[in-house]
VOPAGU-2260 file (C-alpha; in pm, 1 decimal, decimal comma):
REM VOPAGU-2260
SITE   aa  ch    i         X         Y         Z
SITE  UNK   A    0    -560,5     275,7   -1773,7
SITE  UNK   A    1    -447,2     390,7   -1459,3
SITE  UNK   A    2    -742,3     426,0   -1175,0
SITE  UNK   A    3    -859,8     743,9    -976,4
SITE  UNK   A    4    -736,9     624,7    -691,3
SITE  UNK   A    5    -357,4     553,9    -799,3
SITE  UNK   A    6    -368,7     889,9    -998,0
SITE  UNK   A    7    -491,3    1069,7    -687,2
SITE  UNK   A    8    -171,7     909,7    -452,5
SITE  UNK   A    9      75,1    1064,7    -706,2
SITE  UNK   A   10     -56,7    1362,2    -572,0
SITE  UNK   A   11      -8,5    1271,5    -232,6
SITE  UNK   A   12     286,7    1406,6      41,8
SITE  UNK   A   13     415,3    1125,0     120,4
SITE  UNK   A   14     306,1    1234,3     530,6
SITE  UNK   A   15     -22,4    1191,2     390,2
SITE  UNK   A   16      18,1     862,5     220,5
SITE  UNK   A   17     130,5     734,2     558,5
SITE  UNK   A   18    -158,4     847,6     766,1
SITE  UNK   A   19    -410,0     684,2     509,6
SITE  UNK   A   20    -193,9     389,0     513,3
SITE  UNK   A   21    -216,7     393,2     916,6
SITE  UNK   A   22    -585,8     462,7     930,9
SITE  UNK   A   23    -672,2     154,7     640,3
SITE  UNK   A   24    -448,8     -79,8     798,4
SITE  UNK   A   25    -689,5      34,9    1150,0
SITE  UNK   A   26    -972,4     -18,2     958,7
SITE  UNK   A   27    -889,0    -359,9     837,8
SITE  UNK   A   28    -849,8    -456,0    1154,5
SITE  UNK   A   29   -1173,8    -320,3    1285,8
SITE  UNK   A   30   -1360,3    -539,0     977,8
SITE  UNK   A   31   -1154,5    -776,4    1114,0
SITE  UNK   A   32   -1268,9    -827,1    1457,5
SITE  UNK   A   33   -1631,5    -718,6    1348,9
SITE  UNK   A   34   -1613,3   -1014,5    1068,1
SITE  UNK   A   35   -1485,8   -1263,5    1344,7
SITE  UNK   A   36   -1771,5   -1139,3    1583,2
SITE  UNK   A   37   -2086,9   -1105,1    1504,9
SITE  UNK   A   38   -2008,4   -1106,8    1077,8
SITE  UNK   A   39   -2025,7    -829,2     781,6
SITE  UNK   A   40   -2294,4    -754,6     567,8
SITE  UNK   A   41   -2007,0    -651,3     286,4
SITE  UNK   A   42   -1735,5    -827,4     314,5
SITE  UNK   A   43   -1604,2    -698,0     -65,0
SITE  UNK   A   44   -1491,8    -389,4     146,9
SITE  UNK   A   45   -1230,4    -617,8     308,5
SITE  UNK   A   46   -1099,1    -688,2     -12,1
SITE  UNK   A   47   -1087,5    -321,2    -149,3
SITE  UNK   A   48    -952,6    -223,5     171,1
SITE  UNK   A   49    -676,6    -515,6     133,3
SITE  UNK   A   50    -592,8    -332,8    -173,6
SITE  UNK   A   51    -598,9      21,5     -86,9
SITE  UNK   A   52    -369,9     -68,3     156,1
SITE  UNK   A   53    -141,2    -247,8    -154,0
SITE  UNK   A   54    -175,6      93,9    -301,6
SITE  UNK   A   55     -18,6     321,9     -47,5
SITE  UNK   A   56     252,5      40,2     -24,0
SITE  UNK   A   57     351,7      32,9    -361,1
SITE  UNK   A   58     347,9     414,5    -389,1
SITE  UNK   A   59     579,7     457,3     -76,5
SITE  UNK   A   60     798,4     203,2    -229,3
SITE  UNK   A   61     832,9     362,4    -560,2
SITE  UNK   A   62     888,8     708,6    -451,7
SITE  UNK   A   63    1182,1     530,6    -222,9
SITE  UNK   A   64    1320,9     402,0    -533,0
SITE  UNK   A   65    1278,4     703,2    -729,8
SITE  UNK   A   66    1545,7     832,9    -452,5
SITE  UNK   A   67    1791,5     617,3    -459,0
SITE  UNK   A   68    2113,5     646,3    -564,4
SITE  UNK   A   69    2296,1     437,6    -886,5
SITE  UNK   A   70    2489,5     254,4    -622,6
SITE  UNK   A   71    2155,6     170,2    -376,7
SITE  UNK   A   72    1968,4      49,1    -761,6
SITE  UNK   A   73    2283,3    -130,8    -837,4
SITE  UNK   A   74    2308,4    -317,5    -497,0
SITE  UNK   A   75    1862,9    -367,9    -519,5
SITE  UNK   A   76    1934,7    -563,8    -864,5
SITE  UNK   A   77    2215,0    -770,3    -735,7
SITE  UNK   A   78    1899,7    -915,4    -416,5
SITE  UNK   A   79    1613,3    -897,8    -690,5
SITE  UNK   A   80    1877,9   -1165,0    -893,4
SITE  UNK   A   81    2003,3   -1354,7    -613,4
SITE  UNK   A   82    1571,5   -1446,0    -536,3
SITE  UNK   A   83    1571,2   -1583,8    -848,4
């Protein structure tokens, strides 16, 4: 079952999707300066922000691929074998 949150960034512009992504990855580093300086009362919101911020990444990334041409998708699969 997809969650809210992924359903709501297929929604998204993808203008949008980058701001959020700019202001989390801000955030994270606020919590963490704050966590290396004086400590968090909650420091579960690191983690959710961690993966808020794996989110907007993997949304970008598949809206990139949605756009790519059969050539690009054939030349992605030939580096996705060559890793293995």
């Amino acid at each position: 079952m997809a969650s809210k949150k992924f359903l709501e960034l297929q929604n998204m512009t993808a203008d949008s999707i980058l701001q959020e992504l700019n202001q989390a990855e801000a955030d994270l580093n606020r919590m963490r300066f704050d966590h290396g300086s004086k400590g968090l009362q909650d420091t579960k919101a690191m983690k959710d922000l961690k993966r808020d911020i794996a989110r907007l990444n993997t949304e970008l990334r598949a809206r990139e691929i949605k756009v790519m041409t059969p050539v690009e998708l054939a030349g992605r699969s030939k580096i996705r074998l060559r890793r293995k």
